[in-house]
C-alpha positions in Angstrom: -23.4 7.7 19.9 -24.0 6.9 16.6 -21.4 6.7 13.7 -22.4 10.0 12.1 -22.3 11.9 14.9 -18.8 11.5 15.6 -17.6 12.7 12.5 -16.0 15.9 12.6 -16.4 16.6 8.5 -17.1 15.7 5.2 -14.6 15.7 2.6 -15.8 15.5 -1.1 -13.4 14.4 -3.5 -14.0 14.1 -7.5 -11.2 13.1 -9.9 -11.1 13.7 -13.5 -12.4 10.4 -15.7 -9.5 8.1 -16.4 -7.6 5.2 -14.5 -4.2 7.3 -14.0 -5.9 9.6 -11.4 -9.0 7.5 -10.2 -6.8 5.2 -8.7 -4.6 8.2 -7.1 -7.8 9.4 -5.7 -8.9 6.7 -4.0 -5.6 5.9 -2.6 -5.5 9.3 -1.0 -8.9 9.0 0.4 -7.1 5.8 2.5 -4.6 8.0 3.4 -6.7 10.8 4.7 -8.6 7.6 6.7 -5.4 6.4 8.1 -4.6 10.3 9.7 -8.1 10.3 10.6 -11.3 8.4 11.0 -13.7 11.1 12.0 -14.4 12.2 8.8 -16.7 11.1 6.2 -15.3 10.8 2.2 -17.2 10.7 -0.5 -15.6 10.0 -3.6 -18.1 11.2 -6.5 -17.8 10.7 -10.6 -19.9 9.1 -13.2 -21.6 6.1 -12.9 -19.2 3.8 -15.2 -16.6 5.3 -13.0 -18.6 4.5 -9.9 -18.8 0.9 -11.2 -14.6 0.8 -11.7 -13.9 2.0 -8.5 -16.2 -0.6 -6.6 -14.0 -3.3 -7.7 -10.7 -1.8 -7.0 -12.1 -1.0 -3.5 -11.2 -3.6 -0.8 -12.4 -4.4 2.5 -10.1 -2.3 4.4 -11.2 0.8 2.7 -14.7 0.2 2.5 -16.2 2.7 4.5 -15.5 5.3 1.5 -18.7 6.2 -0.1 -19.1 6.0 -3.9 -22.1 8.5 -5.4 -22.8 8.9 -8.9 -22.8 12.0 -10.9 -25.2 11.4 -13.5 -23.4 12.6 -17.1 -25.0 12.8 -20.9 -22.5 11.4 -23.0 -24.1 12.3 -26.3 -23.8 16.2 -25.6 -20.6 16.1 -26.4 -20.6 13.6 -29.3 -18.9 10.7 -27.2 -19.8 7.0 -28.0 -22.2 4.9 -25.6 -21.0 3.7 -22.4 -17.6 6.0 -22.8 -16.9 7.3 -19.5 -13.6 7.5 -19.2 -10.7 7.7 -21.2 -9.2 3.9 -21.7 -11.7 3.4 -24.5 -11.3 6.5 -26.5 -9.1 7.6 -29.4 -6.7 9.7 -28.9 -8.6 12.6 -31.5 -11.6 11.8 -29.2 -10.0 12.1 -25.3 -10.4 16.2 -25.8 -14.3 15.9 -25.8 -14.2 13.8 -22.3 -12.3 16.8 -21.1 -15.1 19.1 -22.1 -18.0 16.6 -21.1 -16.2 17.3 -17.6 -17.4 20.7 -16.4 -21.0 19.0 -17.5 -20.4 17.4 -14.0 -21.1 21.2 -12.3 -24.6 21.0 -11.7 -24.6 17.3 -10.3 -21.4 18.6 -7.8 -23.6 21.1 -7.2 -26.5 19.6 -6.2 -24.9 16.8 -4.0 -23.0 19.5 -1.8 -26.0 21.2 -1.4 -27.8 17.9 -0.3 -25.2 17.2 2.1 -25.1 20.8 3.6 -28.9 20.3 3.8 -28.3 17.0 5.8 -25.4 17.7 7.7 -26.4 21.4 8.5 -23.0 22.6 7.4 -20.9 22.5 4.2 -18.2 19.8 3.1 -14.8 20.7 5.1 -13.6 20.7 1.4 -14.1 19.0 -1.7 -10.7 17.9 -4.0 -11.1 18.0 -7.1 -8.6 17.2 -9.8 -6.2 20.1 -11.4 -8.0 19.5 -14.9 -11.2 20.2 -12.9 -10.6 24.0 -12.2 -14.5 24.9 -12.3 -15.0 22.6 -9.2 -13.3 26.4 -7.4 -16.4 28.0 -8.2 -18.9 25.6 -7.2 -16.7 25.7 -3.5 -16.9 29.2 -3.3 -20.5 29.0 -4.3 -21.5 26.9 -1.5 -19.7 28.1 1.3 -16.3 25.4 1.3 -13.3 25.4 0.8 -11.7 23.9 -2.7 -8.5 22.0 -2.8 -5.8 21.0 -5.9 -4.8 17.4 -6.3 -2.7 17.2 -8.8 -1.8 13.3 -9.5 1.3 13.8 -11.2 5.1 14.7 -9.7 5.4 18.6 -8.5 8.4 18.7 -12.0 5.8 17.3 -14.2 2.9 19.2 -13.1 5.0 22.3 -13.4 5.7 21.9 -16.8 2.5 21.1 -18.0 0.8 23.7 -16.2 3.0 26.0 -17.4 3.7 25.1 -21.2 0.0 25.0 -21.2 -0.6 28.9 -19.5 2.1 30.1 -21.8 2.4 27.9 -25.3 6.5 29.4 -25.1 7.0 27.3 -28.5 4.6 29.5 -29.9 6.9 32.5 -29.3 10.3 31.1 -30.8 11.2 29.3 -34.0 13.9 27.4 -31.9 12.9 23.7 -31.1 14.3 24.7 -27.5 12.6 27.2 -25.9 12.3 28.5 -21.9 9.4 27.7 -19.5 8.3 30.5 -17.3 8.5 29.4 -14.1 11.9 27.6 -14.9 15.4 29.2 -14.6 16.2 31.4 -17.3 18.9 28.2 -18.7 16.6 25.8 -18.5 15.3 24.6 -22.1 12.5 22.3 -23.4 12.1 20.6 -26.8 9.7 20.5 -28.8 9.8 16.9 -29.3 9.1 16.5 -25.7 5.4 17.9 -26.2 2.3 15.8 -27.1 1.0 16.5 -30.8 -1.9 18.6 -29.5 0.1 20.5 -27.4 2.9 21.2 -30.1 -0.4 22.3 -32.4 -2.0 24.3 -30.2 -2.6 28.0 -30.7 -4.7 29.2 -28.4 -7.7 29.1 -30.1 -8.1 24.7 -30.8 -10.3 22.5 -29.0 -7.4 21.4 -26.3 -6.2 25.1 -25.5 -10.0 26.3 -24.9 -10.1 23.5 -22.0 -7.0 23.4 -20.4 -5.7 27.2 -19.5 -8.9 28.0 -18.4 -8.9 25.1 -16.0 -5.5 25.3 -14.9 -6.1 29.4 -14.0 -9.0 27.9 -12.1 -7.7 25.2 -9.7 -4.7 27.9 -9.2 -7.5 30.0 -7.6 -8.2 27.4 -4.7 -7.1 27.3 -1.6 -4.2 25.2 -1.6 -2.8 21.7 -3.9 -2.1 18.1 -2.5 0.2 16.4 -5.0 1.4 13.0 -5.2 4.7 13.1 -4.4 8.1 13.1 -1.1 9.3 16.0 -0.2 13.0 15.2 -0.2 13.1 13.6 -3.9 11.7 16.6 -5.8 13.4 20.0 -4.0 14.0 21.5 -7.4 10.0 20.8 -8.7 8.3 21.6 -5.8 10.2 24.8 -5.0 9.3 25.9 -8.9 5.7 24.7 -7.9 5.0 26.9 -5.0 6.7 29.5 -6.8 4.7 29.9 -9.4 1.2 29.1 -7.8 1.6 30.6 -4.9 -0.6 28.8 -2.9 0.3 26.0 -0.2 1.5 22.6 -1.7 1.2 19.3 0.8 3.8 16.7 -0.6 1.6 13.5 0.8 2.7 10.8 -1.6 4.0 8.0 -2.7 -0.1 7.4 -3.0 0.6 4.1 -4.6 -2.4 1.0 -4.5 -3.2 -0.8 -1.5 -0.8 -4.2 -1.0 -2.5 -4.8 2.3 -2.5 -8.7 2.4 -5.1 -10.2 1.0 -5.3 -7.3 -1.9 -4.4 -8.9 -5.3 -3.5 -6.8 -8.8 -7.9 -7.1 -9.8 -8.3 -5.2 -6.0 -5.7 -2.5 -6.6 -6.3 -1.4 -10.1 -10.0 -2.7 -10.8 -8.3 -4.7 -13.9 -7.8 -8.3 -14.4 -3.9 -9.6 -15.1 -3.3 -11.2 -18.4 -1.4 -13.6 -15.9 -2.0 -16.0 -13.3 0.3 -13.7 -10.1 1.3 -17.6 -8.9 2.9 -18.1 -12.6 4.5 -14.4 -12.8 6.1 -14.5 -9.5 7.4 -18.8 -10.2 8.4 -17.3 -13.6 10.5 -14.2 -11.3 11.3 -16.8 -8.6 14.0 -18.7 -11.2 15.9 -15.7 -12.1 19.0 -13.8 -10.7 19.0 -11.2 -8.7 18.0 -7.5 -11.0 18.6 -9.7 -14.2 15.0 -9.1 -15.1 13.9 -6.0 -17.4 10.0 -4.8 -17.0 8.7 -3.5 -20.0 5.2 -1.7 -19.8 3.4 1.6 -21.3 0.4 2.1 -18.9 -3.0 1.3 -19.4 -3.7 4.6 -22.1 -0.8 4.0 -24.2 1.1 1.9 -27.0 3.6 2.4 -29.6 3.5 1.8 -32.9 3.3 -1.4 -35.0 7.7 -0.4 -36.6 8.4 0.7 -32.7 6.7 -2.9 -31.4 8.6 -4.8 -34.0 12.1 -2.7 -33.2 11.6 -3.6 -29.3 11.3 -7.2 -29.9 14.3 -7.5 -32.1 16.5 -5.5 -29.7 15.2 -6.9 -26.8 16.1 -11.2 -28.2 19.8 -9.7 -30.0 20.4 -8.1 -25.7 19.8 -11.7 -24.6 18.4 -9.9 -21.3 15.6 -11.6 -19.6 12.2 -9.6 -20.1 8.7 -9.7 -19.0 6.7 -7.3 -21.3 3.1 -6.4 -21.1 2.0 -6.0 -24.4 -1.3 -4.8 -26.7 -1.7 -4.3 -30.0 0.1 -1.2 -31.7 -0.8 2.7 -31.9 -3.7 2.7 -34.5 -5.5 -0.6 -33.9 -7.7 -1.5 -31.2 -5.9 -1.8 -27.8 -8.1 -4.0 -26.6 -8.8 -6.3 -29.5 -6.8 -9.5 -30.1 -3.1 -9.5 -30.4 -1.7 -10.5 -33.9 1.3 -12.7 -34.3 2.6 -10.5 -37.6 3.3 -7.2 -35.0 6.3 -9.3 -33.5 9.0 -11.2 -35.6 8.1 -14.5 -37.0 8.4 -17.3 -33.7 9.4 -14.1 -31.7 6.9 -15.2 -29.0 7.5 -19.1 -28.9 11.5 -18.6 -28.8 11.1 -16.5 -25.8 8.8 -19.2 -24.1 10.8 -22.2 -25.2 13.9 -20.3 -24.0 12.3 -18.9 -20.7 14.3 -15.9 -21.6 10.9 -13.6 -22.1 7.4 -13.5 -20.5 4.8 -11.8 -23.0 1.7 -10.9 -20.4 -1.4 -9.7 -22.8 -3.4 -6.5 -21.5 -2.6 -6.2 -18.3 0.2 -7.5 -15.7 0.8 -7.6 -11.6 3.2 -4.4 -11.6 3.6 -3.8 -8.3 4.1 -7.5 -7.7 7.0 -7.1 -10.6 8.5 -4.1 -9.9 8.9 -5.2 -5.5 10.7 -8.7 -7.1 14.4 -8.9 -6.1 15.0 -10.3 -9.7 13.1 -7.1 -11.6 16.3 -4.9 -12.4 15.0 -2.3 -14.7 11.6 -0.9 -15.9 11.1 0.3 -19.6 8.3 2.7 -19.0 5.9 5.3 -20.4 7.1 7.4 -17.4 3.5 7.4 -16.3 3.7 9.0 -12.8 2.1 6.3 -11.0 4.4 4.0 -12.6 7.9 6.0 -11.9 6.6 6.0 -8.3 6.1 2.7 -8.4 9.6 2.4 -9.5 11.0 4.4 -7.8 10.2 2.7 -4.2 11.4 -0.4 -5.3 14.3 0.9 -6.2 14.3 0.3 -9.9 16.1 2.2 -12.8 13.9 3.3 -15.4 14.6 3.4 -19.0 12.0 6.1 -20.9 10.3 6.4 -23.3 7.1 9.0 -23.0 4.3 9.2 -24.9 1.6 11.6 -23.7 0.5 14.1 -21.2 3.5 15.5 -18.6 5.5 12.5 -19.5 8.6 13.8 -21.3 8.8 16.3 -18.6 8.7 13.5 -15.7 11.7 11.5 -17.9 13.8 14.9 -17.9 13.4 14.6 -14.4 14.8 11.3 -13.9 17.3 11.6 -16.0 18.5 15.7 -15.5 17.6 15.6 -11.8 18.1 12.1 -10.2 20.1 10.4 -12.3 18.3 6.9 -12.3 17.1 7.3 -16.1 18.2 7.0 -19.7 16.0 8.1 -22.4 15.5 5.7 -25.0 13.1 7.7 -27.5 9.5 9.6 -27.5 5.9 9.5 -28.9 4.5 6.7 -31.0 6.1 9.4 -33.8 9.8 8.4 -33.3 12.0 5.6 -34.9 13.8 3.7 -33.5 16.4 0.5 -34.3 17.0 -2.4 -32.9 20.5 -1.5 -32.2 19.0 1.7 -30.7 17.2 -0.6 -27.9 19.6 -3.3 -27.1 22.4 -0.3 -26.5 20.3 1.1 -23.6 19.0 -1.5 -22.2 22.8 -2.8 -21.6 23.5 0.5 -20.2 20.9 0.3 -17.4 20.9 -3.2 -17.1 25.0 -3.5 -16.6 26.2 -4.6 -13.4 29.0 -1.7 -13.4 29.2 1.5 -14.9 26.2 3.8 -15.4 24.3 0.8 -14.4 25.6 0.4 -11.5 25.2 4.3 -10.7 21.9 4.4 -11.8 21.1 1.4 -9.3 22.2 3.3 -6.2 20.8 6.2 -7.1 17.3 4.5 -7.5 17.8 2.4 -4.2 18.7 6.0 -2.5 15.4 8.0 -3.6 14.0 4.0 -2.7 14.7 5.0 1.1 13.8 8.4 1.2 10.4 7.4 -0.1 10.3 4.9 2.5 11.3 7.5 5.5 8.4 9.7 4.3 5.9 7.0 4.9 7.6 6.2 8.4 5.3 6.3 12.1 7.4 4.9 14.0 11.1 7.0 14.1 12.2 9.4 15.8 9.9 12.1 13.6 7.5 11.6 11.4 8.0 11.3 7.9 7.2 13.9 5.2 4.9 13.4 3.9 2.6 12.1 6.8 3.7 15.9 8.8 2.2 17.2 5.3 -1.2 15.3 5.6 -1.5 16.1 9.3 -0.5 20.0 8.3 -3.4 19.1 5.6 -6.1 17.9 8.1 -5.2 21.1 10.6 -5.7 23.4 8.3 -8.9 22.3 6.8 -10.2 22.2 10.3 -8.7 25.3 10.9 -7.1 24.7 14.2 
């Protein structure tokens, strides 16, 4: 029999343009392959995109197909060869959202060629929660449409919500309520991305983002990216307020089957050789070593940079730190000596007390290290989860999208975090740095507590993943609940 004719379905899945929830996407299509081989995934975006995910793809996943949405850049005054959002400006990332729902009539046409071929429509297509339109186009065409939301259930609360609501807009208090949240529970101001603290309903950011979010809250159910046991509180405030099923499937972290390097996983090239990282980790004491990284979207600014590099030598704590030039120059132009303080880079090599990795490092290869103790982080969501399973305390400092909400998490809810400041906006000391990072790196003390608490949410991340115990975990009962239902048995 051939291939195609075993195949029970076609699943359709199409992520929103930047490397936070590309990666995500294709993760879960391997873990949608590992429940089940008999259906056929097609992951589709533009064709930049396309070319991206081909080299994060490995061998073992392979049998994923890649189809390109074609997409007019110009039409919504984005430079050449911009596809995605790692390139852009910040004042520029709202138009990528807008050039988004200018994917509709490509979707369109490519579920109405595979109906045509197949003789039925898609079981479902995924589409990402800033892709709300993608509802219509499923209801349009006869399937079903489902959420995936790449961030935590707390975070995507939150942001959903701030966004449905803009609650600052009703109070002059820098604190105000979330609907959604328990009437005691309060949010600051400071904890909100400039365009979201600006927005008024009728700017270029709120005429994209409620409208979306109202959308993908009229599909059939969400998949997010996260265990069932480590966010109770979130995901209970989630399916409260969406009413609609929620399948807790995660941690979808990259592949680290063997043979799968850093370039494999994330489609990027390290600034360092893995062979000299892991020598480099290989010398050190057990948790001596503090992580420092702000994602692949963000940096902080040029005073910030300096401030971190000062605290950082006067704590004498061993560091690797994956740096790019400050908020306002190129990220991805050529790092400038004058941004750190004079010799600041040569003492730490001389001394072996600091690794400075340009562009891009190994971070799950850092973070799984017995000697990484603590991650200074963006609070990214793919990088707390990363974190998280390893069992490493995180010290925060968020800079965009839901990530203030994903650090009052860690640090109101689990108890593994300490804030050390937010945005690019904030000033900070060098005093201010080397006190934290000797709270969460001490041996005793909150340390300490903050180490069992990460190794704790460590295991049950692990147990959700489990096949072989006496039940399965989590979060593989919510992919198999998944599959059921969009077979409808």
């Amino acid at each position: 029999m051939a291939e195609s004719a075993k195949k029970k379905g076609h699943i359709v899945m199409i992520p929103f343009m930047a490397h936070g929830h590309l990666i995500p996407f294709l993760a879960l299509a391997r873990k949608i392959q590992e429940t089940t081989t008999t259906f056929t995934i097609t992951i589709a975006t533009t064709p930049l995109n396309i070319q991206h995910l081909k080299s994060a793809i490995s061998t073992t996943i392979s049998s994923i197909n890649l189809v390109e949405l074609p997409f007019n850049h110009s039409q919504y005054g984005l430079p050449p060869n911009i596809e995605n959002t790692e390139k852009l400006p910040l004042t520029d990332i709202i138009k990528l959202f807008h050039a988004s729902t200018s994917l509709d009539a490509p979707l369109s046409s490519l579920i109405s060629k595979i109906t045509e071929q197949e003789g039925h429509p898609p079981l479902c297509i995924i589409s990402d929660v800033f892709l709300g339109w993608v509802t219509n186009v499923a209801k349009s065409l006869g399937t079903r449409n489902i959420t995936f939301t790449t961030c935590g259930a707390y975070g995507t609360m939150a942001y959903i919500s701030i966004w449905s609501n803009l609650p600052h807009r009703k109070t002059d208090s820098d604190e105000f309520w979330v609907p959604g949240f328990p009437k005691n529970y309060r949010f600051h101001r400071t904890q909100m991305h400039r365009f979201l603290r600006e927005a008024d309903g009728t700017d270029s950011w709120s005429k994209f983002f409620p409208p979306q979010i109202a959308l993908s809250m009229k599909s059939d159910g969400w998949i997010c990216n996260t265990v069932e046991e480590i966010e109770t509180f979130g995901l209970q405030l989630l399916r409260n307020y969406i009413q609609l099923p929620v399948w807790c499937v995660g941690p979808l972290l990259p592949s680290t089957t063997k043979g799968s390097n850093s370039k494999h996983r994330a489609g990027k090239e390290s600034g360092i050789a893995l062979e000299d990282c892991i020598e480099w980790l290989d010398l050190k004491e057990e948790n001596s070593v503090l992580y420092i990284s702000f994602g692949s979207q963000n940096t902080i600014s040029s005073s910030q940079m300096m401030a971190l590099a000062e605290g950082l030598e006067e704590s004498e704590k061993l560091f690797i730190w994956v740096i790019r030039p400050p908020f306002g120059f190129d990220m991805h132009g050529e790092f400038k000596a004058e941004w750190l303080p004079e010799g600041f880079e040569e003492r730490m090599k001389h001394s072996k007390r600091g690794l400075l990795v340009h562009k891009w490092g190994p971070q799950l290869e850092i973070l799984s290290h017995k000697s990484t103790g603590a991650f200074l982080s963006h609070c990214g969501w793919n990088s707390v989860l990363e974190s998280l399973s390893n069992g490493v305390p995180i010290i925060g400092w968020p800079l965009a999208a839901e990530q203030a909400y994903n650090a009052k998490m860690l640090v109101e809810e689990m108890g593994m975090s300490v804030e050390l400041t937010r945005t690019v906006e904030s000033l900070i000391s060098k005093e201010d740095v080397k006190r934290v990072i000797e709270i969460v790196m001490d041996k005793e003390g909150k340390g300490k507590e903050m180490k069992e608490k990460a190794n704790e949410i460590a295991v049950h991340m692990r147990k959700a993943t489990l096949e072989k115990c006496e039940e399965k975990g989590s979060s593989l009962r919510a992919m198999d609940d998944f599959v059921r239902t969009i077979l409808q048995i």
